[in-house]
N, C-alpha and C positions, 0 to 999 in steps of 0.2 A: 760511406765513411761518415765517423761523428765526429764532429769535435768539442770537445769541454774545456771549457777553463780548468789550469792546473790547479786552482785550488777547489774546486769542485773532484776535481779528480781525486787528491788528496784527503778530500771530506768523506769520501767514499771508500777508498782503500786506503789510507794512511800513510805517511811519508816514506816507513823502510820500503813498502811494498809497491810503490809508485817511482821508487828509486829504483830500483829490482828490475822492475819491468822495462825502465828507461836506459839502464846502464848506466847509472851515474852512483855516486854515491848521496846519503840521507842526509848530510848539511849543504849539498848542491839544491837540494828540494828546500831546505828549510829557509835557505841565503833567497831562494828565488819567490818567495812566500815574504820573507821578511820586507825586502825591496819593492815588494808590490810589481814586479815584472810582469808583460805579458806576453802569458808562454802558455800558449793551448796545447791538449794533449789529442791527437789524430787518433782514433780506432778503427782500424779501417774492416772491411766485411771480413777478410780473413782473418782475422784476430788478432793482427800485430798490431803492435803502439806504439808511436813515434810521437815527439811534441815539438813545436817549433814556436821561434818568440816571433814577438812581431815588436819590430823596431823601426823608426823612422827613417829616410833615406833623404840626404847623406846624414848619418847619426853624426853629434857633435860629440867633439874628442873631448875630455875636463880638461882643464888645462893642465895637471902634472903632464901629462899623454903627449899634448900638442907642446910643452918644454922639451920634452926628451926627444920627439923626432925634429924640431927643428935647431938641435942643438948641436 
């Protein structure tokens, strides 16, 4: 398995076609590129691509978030 950063990913094949391949659509790529997120893309020996982020544990809620659930 490889994994790259998605915006390595995207440097390389371009946002529709990195959307394509992920099932998402191409402003999900460009929101996740704009935010600076980190979301590597898996290639694994069989050829499929998958990406996953990597977020802290436990992620903090913003506060609208933590308004609404303790409301």
């Amino acid at each position: 398995m490889k994994t790259i950063p998605l915006s390595e990913y995207v440097l390389a094949h371009g946002q529709s076609k990195t959307a394509e391949v992920l099932g998402v659509y191409q402003s999900a790529i460009s929101k996740a590129l704009k935010h600076s997120r980190r979301v590597n893309v898996l290639v694994h020996e069989d050829g499929t691509i998958e990406a996953e982020e990597i977020r802290p544990f436990p992620s903090k809620l913003k506060s609208t978030e933590s308004d609404v659930l303790t409301s």
